[in-house]
N, C-alpha and C positions, 0 to 999 in steps of 0.2 A: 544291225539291219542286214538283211538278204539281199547281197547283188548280184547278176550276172553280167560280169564284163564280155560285150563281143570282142570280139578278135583283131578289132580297127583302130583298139584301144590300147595304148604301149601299156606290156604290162608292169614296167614299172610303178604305175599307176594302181594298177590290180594291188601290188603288193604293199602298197601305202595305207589303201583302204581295208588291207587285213591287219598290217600293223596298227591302225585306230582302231581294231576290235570290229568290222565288220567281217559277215560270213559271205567270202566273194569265189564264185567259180569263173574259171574264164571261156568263156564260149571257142568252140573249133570251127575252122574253117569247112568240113566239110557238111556242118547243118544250112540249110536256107532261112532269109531271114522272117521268114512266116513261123518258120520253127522254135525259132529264139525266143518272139514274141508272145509262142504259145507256153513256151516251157517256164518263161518268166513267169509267164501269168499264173500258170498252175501251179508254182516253188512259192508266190508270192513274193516275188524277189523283184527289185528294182534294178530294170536294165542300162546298164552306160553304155552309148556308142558313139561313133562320128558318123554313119552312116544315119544319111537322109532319108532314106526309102524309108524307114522305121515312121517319119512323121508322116509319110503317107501312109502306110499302114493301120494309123493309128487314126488320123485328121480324116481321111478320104475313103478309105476302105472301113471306116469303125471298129477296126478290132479291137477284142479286149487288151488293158492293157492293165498290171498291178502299177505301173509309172514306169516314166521312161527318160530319162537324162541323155539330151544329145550334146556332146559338147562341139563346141567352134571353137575352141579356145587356139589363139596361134601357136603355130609348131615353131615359130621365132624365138616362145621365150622357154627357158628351159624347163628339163621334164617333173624335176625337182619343185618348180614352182607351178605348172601345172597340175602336180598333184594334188600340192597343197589347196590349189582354190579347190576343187574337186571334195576335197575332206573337211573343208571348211564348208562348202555349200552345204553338205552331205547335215556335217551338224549345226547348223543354223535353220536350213527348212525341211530337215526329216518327216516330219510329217504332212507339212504341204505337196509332197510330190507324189504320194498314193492316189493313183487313178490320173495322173496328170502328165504330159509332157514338156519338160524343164529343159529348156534353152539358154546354155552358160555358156558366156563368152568369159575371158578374163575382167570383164568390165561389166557384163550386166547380167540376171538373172531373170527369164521370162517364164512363167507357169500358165500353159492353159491347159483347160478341159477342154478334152475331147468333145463334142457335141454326144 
């Protein structure tokens, strides 16, 4: 799958999702996140971030979106195992997350459609 990791995202993580054979670029700090959002959608790549604005973006603004992955996941537990739920989400609902915004905690998995 095609992801674009922001930049709020350790890229340890990035590089976890390349080692499972995803094709992941990591987003720079100097784009805004309107930009992210658009470049996602144009690459058709699924965006991960912690940044919240993306769910307004997405929920309140309607922008397009190819999916959007926000994680919450606590920065308590380690990054090693953060990844991993990440790569396990990744292949369990791959294709539920197209056109949708997915809210992963270490504990639970939310998927909605944008209106």
């Amino acid at each position: 799958m095609k992801i674009l990791v922001d930049e709020n995202v350790p890229q340890k993580i990035a590089r976890r999702l390349r080692e499972s054979g995803h094709q992941v670029e990591y987003a720079t700090r100097s784009i805004e996140d309107k930009q992210i959002l658009e470049i996602a959608s144009k690459q058709n790549a699924l965006l991960i971030t912690s940044d919240k604005d993306f769910e307004r973006l997405v929920l309140h603004e309607r922008r397009p979106t190819f999916g959007i992955v926000l994680l919450r996941i606590s920065a308590r537990i380690p990054i090693e195992h953060r990844a991993q739920i990440v790569v396990n989400m990744l292949n369990k609902y791959q294709e539920k997350l197209r056109e949708n915004l997915t809210i992963l905690t270490e504990k639970t998995i939310i998927i909605r459609r944008p209106l």
